[in-house]
TILUM-706189 format. One line per field, with one value per residue (C-alpha): y, z negated, x; residue in one letter. Coordinates in steps of 0.2 Angstrom, whole numbers. Layout:
north: c(Y, ...)
up: c(Z, ...)
east: c(X, ...)
aa: c(A, ...)
This chain:
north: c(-306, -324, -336, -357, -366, -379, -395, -409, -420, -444, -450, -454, -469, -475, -475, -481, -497, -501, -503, -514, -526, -527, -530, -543, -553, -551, -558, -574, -576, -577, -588, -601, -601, -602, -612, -625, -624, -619, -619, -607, -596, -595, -592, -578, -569, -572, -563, -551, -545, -543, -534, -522, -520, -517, -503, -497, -497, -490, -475, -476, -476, -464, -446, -442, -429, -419, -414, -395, -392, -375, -361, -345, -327, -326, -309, -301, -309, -302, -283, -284, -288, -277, -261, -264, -250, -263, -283, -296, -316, -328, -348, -363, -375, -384, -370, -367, -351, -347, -330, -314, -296, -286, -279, -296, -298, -282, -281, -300, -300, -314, -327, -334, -342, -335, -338, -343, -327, -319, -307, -301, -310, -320, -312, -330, -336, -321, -323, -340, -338, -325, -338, -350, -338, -333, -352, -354, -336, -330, -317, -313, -298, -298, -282, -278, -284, -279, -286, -278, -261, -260, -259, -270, -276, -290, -294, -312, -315, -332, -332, -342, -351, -365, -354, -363, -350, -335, -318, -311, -291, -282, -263, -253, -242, -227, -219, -200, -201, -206, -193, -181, -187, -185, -167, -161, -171, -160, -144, -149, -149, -166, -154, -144, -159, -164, -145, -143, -160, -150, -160, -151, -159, -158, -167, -165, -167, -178, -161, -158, -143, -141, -148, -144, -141, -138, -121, -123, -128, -113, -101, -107, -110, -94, -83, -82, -71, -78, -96, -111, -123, -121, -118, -128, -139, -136, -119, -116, -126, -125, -134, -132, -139, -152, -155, -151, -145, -128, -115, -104, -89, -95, -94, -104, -99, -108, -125, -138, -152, -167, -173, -189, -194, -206, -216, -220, -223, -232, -225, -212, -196, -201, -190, -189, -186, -176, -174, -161, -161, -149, -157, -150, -162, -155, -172, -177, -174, -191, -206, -206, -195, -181, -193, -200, -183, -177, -195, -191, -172, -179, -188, -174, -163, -162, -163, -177, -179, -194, -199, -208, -219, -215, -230, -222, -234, -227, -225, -215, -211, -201, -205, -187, -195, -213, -205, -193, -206, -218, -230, -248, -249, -268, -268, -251, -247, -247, -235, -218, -224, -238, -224, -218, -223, -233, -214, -206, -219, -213, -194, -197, -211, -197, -184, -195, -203, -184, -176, -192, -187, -170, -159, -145, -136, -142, -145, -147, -160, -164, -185, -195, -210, -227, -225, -207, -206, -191, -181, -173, -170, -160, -169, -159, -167, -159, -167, -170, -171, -175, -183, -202, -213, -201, -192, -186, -178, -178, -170, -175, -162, -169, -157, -167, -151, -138, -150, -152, -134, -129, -143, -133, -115, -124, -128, -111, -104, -115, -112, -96, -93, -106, -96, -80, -89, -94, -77, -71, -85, -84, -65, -67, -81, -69, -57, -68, -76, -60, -57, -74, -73, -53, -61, -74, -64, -49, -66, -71, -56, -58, -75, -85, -101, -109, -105, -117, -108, -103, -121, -121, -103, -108, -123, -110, -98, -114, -119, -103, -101, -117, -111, -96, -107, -116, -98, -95, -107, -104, -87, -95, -108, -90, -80, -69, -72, -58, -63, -56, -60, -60, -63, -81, -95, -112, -125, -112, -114, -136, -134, -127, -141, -156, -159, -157, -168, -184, -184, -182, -193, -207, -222, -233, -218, -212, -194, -191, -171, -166, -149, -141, -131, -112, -108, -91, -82, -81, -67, -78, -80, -93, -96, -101, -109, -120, -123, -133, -141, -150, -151, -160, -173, -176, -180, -191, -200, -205, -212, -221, -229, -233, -241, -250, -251, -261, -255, -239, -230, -214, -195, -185, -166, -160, -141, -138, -122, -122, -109, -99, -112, -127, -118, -116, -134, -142, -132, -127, -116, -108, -108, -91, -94, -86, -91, -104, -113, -127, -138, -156, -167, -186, -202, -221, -222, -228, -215, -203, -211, -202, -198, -188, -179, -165, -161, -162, -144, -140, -134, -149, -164, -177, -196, -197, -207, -196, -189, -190, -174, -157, -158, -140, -145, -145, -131, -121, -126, -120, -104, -100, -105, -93, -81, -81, -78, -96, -112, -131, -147, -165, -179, -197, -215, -225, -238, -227, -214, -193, -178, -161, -149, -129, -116, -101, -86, -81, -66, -50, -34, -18, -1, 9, 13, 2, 5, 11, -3, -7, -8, -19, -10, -16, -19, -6, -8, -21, -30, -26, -8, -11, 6, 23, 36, 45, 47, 33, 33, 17, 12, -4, -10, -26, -24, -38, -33, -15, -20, -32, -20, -3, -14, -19, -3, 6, -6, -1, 17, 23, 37, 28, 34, 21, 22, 10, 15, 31, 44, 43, 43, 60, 67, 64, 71, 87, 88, 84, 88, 78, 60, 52, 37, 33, 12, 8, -8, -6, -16, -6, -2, 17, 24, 9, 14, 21, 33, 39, 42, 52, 64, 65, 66, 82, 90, 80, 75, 67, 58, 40, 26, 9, -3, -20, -33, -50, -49, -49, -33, -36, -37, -22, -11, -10, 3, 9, 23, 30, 29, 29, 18, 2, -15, -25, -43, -53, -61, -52, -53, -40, -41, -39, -23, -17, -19, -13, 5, 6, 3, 16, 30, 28, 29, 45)
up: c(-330, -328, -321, -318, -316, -301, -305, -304, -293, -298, -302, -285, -295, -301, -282, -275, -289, -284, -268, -269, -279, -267, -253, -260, -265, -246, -240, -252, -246, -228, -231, -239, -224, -210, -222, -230, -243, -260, -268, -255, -257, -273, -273, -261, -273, -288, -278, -270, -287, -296, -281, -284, -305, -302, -291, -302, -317, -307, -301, -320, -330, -316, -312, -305, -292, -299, -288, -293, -290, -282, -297, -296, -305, -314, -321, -304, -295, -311, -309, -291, -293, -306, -295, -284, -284, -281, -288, -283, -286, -278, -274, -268, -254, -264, -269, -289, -294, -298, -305, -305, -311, -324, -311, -305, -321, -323, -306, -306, -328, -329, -317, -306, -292, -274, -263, -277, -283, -290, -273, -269, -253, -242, -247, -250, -237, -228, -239, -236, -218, -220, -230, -217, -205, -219, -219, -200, -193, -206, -213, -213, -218, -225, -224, -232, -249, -266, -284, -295, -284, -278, -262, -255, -246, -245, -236, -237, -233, -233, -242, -249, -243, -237, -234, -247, -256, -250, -258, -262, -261, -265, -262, -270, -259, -263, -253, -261, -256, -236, -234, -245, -230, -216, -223, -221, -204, -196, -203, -198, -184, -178, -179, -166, -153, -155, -151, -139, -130, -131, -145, -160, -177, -193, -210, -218, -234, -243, -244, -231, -231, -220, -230, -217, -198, -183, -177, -160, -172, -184, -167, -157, -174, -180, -169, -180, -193, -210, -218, -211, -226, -240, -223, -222, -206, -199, -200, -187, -173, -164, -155, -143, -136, -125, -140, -133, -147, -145, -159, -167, -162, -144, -143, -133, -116, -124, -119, -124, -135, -138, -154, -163, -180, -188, -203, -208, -226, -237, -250, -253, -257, -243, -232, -213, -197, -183, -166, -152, -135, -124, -112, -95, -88, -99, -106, -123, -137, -144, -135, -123, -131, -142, -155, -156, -158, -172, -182, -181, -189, -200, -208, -211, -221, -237, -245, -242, -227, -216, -199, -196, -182, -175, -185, -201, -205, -209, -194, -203, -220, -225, -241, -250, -245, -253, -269, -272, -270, -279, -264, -266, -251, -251, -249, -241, -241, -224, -228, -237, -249, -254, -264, -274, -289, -283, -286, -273, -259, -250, -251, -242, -230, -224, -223, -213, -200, -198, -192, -182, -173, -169, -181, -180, -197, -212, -229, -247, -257, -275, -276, -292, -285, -296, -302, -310, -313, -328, -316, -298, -284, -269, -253, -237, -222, -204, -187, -175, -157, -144, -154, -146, -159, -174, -174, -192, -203, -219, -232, -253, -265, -277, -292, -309, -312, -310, -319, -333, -336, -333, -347, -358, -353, -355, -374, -380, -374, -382, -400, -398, -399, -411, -422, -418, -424, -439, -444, -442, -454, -467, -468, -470, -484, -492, -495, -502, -516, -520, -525, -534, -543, -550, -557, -566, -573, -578, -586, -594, -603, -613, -619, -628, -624, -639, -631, -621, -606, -603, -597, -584, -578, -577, -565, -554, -555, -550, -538, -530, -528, -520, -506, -504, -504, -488, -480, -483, -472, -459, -460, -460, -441, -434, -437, -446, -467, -476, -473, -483, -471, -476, -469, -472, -470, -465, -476, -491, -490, -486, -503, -513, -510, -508, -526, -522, -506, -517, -532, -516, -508, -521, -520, -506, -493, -494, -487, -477, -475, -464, -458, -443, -439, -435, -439, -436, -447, -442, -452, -459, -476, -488, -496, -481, -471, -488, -486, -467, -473, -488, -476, -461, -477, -481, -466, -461, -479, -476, -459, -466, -479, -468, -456, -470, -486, -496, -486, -486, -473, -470, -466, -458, -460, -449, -444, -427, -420, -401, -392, -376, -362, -371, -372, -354, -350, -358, -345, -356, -347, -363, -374, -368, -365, -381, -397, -410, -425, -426, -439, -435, -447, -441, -449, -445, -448, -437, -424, -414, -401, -384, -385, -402, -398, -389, -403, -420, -422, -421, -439, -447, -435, -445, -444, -461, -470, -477, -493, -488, -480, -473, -457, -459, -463, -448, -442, -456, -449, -432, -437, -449, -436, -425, -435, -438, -419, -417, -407, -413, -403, -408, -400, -403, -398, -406, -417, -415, -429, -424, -424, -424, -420, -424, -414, -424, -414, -423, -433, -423, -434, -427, -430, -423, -438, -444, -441, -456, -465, -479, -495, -507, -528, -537, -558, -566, -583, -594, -591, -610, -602, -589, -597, -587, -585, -569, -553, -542, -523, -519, -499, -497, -485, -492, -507, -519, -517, -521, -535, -542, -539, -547, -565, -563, -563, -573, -587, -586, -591, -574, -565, -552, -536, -522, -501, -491, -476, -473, -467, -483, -491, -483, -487, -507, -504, -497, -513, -525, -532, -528, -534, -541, -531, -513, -513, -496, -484, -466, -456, -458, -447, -440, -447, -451, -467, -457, -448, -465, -473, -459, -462, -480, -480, -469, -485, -498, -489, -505, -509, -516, -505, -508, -491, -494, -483, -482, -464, -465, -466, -450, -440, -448, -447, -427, -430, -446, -445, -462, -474, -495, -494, -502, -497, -508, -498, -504, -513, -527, -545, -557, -565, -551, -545, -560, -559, -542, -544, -561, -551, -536, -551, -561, -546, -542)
east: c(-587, -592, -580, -580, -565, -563, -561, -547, -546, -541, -525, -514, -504, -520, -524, -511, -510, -528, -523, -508, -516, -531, -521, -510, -527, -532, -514, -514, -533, -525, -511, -522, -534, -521, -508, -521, -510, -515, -496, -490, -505, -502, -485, -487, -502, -488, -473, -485, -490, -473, -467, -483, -480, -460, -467, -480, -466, -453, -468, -474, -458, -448, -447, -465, -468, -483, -496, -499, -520, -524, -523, -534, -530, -545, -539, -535, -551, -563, -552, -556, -574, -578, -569, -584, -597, -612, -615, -605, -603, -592, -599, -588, -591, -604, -615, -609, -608, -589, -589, -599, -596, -606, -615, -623, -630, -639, -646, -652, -653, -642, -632, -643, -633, -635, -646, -659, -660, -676, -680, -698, -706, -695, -680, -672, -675, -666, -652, -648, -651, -636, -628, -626, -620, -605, -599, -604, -595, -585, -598, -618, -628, -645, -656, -673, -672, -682, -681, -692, -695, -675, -674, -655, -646, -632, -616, -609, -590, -581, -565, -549, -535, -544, -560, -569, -577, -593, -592, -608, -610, -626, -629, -645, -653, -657, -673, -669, -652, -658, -670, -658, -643, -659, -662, -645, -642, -658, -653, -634, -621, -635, -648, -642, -634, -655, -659, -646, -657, -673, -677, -686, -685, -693, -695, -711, -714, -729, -738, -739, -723, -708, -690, -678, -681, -667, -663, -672, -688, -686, -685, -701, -709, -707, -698, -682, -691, -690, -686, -694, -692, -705, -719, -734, -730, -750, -750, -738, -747, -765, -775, -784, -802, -792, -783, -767, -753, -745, -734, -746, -733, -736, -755, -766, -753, -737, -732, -739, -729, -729, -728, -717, -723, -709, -711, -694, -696, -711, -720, -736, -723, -709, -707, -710, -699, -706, -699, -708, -704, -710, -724, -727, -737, -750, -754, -762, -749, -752, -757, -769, -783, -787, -793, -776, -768, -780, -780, -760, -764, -778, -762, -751, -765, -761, -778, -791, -797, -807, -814, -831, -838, -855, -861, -857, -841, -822, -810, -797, -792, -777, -765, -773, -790, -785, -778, -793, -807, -796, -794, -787, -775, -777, -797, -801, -819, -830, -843, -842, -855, -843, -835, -850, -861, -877, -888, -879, -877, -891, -888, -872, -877, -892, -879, -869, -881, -887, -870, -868, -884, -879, -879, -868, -868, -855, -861, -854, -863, -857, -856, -850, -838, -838, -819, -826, -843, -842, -834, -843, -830, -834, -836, -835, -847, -846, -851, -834, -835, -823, -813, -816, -824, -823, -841, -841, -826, -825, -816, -813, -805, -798, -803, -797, -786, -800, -812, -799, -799, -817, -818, -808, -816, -833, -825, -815, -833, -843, -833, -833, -853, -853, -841, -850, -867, -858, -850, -866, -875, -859, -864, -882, -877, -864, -879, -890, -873, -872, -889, -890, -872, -874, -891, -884, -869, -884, -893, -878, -875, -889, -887, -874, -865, -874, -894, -902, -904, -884, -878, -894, -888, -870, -875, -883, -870, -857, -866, -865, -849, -848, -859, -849, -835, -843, -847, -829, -825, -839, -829, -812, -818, -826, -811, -819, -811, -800, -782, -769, -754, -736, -719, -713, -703, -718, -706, -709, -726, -724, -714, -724, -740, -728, -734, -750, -750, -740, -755, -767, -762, -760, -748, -749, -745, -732, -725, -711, -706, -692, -686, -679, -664, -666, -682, -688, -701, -720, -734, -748, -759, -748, -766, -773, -759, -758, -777, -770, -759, -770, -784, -773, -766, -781, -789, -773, -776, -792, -789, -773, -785, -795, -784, -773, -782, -772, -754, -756, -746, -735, -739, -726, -725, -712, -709, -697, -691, -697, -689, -697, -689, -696, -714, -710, -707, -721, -734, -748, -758, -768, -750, -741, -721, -714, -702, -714, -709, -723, -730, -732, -743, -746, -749, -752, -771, -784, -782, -796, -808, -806, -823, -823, -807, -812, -825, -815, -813, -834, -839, -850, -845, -838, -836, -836, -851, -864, -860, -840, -838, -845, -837, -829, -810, -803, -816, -807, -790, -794, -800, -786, -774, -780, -785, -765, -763, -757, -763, -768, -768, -771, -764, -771, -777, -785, -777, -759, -761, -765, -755, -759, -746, -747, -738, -737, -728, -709, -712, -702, -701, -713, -704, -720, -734, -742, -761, -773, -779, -792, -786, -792, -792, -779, -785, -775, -785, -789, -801, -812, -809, -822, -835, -834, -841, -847, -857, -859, -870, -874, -878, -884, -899, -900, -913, -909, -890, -893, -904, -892, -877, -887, -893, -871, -865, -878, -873, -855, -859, -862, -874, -881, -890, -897, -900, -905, -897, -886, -894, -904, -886, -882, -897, -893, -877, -885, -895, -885, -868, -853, -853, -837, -836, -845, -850, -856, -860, -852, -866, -883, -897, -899, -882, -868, -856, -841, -852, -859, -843, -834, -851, -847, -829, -831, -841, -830, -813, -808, -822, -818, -824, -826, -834, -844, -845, -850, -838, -818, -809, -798, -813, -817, -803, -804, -818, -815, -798, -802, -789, -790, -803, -804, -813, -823, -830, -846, -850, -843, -848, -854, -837, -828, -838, -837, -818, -817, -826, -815, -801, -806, -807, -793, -783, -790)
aa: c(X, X, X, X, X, X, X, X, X, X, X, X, X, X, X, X, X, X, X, X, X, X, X, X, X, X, X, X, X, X, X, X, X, X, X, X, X, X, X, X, X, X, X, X, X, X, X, X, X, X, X, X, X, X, X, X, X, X, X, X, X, X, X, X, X, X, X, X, X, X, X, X, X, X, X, X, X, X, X, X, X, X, X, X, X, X, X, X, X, X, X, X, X, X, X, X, X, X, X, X, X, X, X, X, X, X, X, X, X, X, X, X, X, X, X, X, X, X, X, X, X, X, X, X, X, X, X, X, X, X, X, X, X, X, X, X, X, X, X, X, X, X, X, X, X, X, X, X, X, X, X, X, X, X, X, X, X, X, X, X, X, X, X, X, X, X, X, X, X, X, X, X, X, X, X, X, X, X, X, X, X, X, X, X, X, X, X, X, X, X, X, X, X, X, X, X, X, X, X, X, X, X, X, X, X, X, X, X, X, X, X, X, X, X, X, X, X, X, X, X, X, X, X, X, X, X, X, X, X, X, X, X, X, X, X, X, X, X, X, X, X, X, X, X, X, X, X, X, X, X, X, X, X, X, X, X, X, X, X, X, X, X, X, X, X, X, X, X, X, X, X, X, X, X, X, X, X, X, X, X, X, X, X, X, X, X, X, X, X, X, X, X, X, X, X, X, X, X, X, X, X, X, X, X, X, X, X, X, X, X, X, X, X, X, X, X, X, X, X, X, X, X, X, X, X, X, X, X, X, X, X, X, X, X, X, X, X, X, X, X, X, X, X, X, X, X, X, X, X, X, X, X, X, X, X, X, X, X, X, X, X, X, X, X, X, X, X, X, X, X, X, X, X, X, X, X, X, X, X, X, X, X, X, X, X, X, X, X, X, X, X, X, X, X, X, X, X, X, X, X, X, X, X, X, X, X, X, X, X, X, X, X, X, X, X, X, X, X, X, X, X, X, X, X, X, X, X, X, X, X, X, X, X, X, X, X, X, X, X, X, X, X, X, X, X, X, X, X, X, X, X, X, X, X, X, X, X, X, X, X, X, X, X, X, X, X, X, X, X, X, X, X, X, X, X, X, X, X, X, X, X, X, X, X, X, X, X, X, X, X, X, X, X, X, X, X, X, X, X, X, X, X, X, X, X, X, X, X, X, X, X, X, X, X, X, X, X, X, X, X, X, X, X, X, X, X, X, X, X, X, X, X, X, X, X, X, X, X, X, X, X, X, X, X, X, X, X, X, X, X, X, X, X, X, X, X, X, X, X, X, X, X, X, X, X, X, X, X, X, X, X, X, X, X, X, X, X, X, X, X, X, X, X, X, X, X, X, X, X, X, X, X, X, X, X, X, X, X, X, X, X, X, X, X, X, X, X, X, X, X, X, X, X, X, X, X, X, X, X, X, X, X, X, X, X, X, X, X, X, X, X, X, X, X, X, X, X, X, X, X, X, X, X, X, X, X, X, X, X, X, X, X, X, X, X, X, X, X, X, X, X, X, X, X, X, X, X, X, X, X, X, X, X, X, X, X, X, X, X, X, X, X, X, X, X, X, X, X, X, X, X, X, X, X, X, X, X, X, X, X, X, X, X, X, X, X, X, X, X, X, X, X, X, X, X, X, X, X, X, X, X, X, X, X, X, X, X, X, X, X, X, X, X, X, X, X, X, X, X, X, X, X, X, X, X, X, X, X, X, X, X, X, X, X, X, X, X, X, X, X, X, X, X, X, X, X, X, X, X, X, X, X, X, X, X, X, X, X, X, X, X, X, X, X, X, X, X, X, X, X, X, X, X, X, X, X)
């Protein structure tokens, strides 16, 4: 509360000495003129001005009557203001600001003196104008007001005892709370005096559908079956080739209305007050022609629609039409081409000059306009007649949604054929490392670390498992890996590489880990969820670096429980309403480009230099991520740091069976007990694989028979005796290894079997439903077939 005292007033026995004194000079100035006598006038100014001191002494030196100045209760004034709902400030007579309540200030930041206050357009002018009249009439009022998008208004008052003072009250408007009061007014006891008057009345919402309409509405609208609200408006009326109005219920034989379009409030989502009055003179619903009438609907529709003159220039646009073409409201365009890029000007002025001239037909014509050029929206062209002036409609949708989501349908397919073609290269590759690893590990056996050839052989072999590393990850972005998913807890698995992260991410970035409440379990591979989060920090480090070399920056792991109605909220359409606990990783690095967004999860894109990356990290990601049933999103701008966030679904326990899976050999023996003994078919139509794997075994002590696909398999089987352990690849040409094995196991239904792979044993278990078998994926080693078939028979 700001308040500023009045202030004094002069001395009146300093006043009242002045005086004397002056007027005594004046008298002796007299005497000496009329007198001629300089003695007497002198004597006259000495007595005049003892006489005057005695006074002032006596008025000095005596009891004095004190002149009490008015005094004002700041304490009552400043409760009284601040009591008030709305801003208020009090001035004086000479236009100072005397007090103001908290109010005041935060409506006009501060305590700027009325009328110079900081209004939009000529608001002070208003408000002194209402000013005036306060001092002139004892109160004004000023209507029409804005500061900063607030709509007011203002009521000045003259006040005091000597009414020396205005009083300045100012009331927000609020626009919802008007057509919220309009609302319940129409459906309302005033609804019905209107109906009563043979008035129907109607607010319409900006698109386009009924919010609350009187009872005599409701009845010839619909008939008194249903509710009215919700309705779109233009679907209950017709029109017919006079362009007369009727209800739709009514048909082409009901009465004609008339129909009132009022604007009582501003804005492009305000909404609008209809009145119709039934009209039996049969006259035009709106002014004095059809064109009238339909411009008045064309401005209700709530999708993008315009009217054209004969000379191809805009008569009419509505607001859905403005917003879709991306209109500026203060420089309208006034010709449709206006709109579009230079290539399509004159597709669209030939369409329009050939609907002008008669043509009857409608056509759709895909157009780019100047504001979107990327994106092609669908413009609607058809000829209009009598309709006045208008000669050509036309019609905008505005499709950002649909082409947002044909976007990401054009995406999810295109990564999908990308991961199929990946799966399938990773599997091809997976042959091949096999081949090239069981050679190296036959080679190895016969020669020593001390011979000259062993280092060159253990290059190869290394560099072997690197590639199978990176078809492990082409496997991992198709969806395609073996997972071994568990039950856990995601900040057990955040724990356990925190160390990892800190020596990876060195010491100029520092990480900051926090951990929700309530968290619920999700099912998921610890390996490779650990493998996201290293491949998310890693990522963010190098765009911190990047963005701060010498400062480093932070990176933030964060994991939130989001429950089912908060999934709900945030209106993804391609994340299911369900219970997640997410992972957050962001940082303060450089940021994504807008253009490069949508493709950071494509297996070998990459920004890095050449030589700095493979471009499969966040490929992997993606594909483990939803591999694990769960979803990834990545939110960025450039210069503002990224953050990818995972929704994994909250674990719920499953009392039905669990469906037969794969099972992979567990090592039972040592591993220097790697010799057995035993019979051993071996099915594999890839040759260097089967050769690789037959010299394996063999060495291991083995009996070891070969086919290259399995009806040859069966065909062994018929003529020979039972074999120990059946070793066979699922994807094969003529008979595939599940088909193969059901074959046998109807001759030998305990027959040990063992399926290769280079694909990943969930997408294998929807067609395999055999049970005791074990799973073996490529590339493998000698060592670990050797390991695996020993394993298999032990456990007979």
């Amino acid at each position: 509360m700001a308040s500023l005292p009045l202030p004094s007033g002069s001395s009146p026995i300093k006043i009242a000495a002045l005086l004397a004194i002056g007027t005594t000079v004046v008298a002796a100035a007299l005497v000496l003129l009329l007198a001629d006598s300089l003695v007497a006038a002198v004597g006259f100014l000495a007595m005049g001005l003892v006489t005057g001191g005695a006074v002032f002494a006596w008025r000095l030196l005596g009891p004095q009557q004190r002149v009490e100045q008015r005094t004002i209760d700041w304490d009552f004034t400043r409760k009284l203001a601040e009591a008030s709902s709305g801003a208020v400030a009090v001035t004086d007579r000479a236009g100072r600001l005397i007090c103001a309540n908290d109010a005041f200030e935060a409506l006009f930041a501060g305590f700027p003196t009325p009328p110079g206050l900081p209004l939009d357009d000529d608001g002070v002018d208003r408000l002194g104008a209402a000013g005036r009249h306060g001092w002139r009439d004892g109160s004004g009022y000023a209507a029409g007001l804005s500061i900063d998008g607030k709509r007011l208004s203002a009521q000045v008052a003259r006040a005091g005892d000597d009414a020396d003072m205005l009083v300045w009250s100012f009331t927000v408007l609020h626009e919802e709370d008007l057509a919220a009061s309009t609302e319940a007014m129409i459906a309302g006891h005033p609804g019905d005096r209107l109906g009563g008057a043979g008035v129907m009345a109607a607010l319409i919402a900006s698109d386009g559908r009924i919010r609350a309409a009187n009872r005599v509405f409701a009845a010839r609208a619909l008939g008194g079956d249903g509710e009215i609200e919700g309705r779109d408006f233009a679907r209950l009326l017709i029109t017919d080739s006079r362009g007369l109005v009727r209800f739709e219920r009514e048909g082409l034989d009901g009465t004609p209305l008339r129909v009132l379009q009022i604007p009582f409030m501003e804005g492009d989502h305000a909404p609008v007050l209809v009145a119709m009055l039934d009209d039996e003179d049969t006259a035009p619903a709106i002014g004095a022609s059809a064109s009238a009438h339909v411009r008045s609907l064309v401005s209700l529709m709530p999708f993008g629609m315009a009217l054209v003159d004969r000379e191809g220039r805009f008569l009419q646009m509505n607001d859905s039409f403005v917003r879709a073409a991306s209109v500026d409201p203060a420089a309208p365009p006034l010709y449709p081409g206006d709109l579009v890029v230079r290539e399509d000007k004159g597709a669209v002025a030939d369409a329009i000059r050939r609907f002008a001239g008669g043509a009857t037909h409608s056509t759709d014509m895909a157009v780019r306009l100047k504001d979107h050029p990327d994106e092609p929206v669908a413009l609607t062209i058809a000829g209009a007649r009598g309709l006045g002036d208008a000669a050509v409609f036309l019609s905008l949708k505005d499709n950002t949604e649909e082409t947002r989501l044909k976007r990401q349908v054009a995406q999810a397919t295109k990564m999908q054929a990308v991961g199929q073609l990946a799966g399938g290269v990773a599997h091809d590759f997976n042959n091949i490392l096999t081949a090239i690893i069981g050679h190296c590990d036959l080679m190895m056996m016969r020669h020593s670390p001390g011979d000259s050839d062993y280092d060159d052989i253990q290059q190869i072999r290394t560099n072997s498992n690197r590639a199978a590393s990176l078809t492990r990850q082409l496997l991992a972005f198709s969806r395609q890996q073996t997972l071994r998913p568990q039950v856990l807890q995601l900040p057990d698995v955040v724990s356990e590489v925190s160390n990892l992260l800190k020596r990876l991410m060195g010491e100029t970035v520092r990480l900051d880990v926090s951990h929700g409440r309530g968290l619920g379990a999700v099912r998921a591979d610890p390996g490779q969820l650990e493998q996201v989060v290293v491949n998310l920090a890693v990522n963010a480090r190098d765009a911190i670096m990047a963005a701060n070399p010498r400062g480093g920056g932070t990176l933030t792991i964060q994991t939130r429980a989001l429950p089912a109605a908060q999934v709900r909220a945030l209106g993804y359409d391609i994340l299911p309403v369900a219970d997640y606990t997410t992972l957050i990783v962001s940082d303060t690095g450089t940021g994504i480009p807008p253009e490069v967004l949508p493709k950071i999860f494509e297996p070998f894109f990459t920004t890095k230099e050449v030589g700095k990356g493979t471009g499969l990290g966040l490929s992997t990601v993606y594909g483990i991520v939803k591999q694990s049933g769960g979803y990834i999103f990545a939110d960025s701008k450039p210069g503002q740091g990224s953050s990818f966030t995972l929704y994994l679904p909250v674990h719920t326990a499953n009392t039905s069976p669990a469906p037969a899976r794969l099972s992979a050999p567990r090592s039972t023996v040592k591993p220097a007990e790697m010799w057995g003994t035993g019979t051993i078919l071996l099915v594999e139509d890839e040759d260097m694989v089967r050769a690789v794997a037959e010299r394996a075994l063999t060495r291991q002590g083995y009996t070891v028979l070969t086919a290259e696909n399995g009806e040859v398999a069966l065909q062994i089987l018929d003529k020979t005796e039972r074999p120990d352990l059946l070793i066979s690849d699922v994807v094969m040409p003529l008979m595939d290894g599940p088909t193969m094995v059901r074959h046998a196991r109807e001759k030998y239904p305990d027959l040990p079997i063992i399926f290769m792979s280079g694909y990943a044993e969930e997408q294998l278990r929807r067609s395999i439903d055999l049970d005791r078998v074990a799973f073996l994926p490529k590339p493998f080693s000698v060592q670990q077939l050797a390991e695996a078939a020993r394993d298999v028979l032990a456990n007979r």
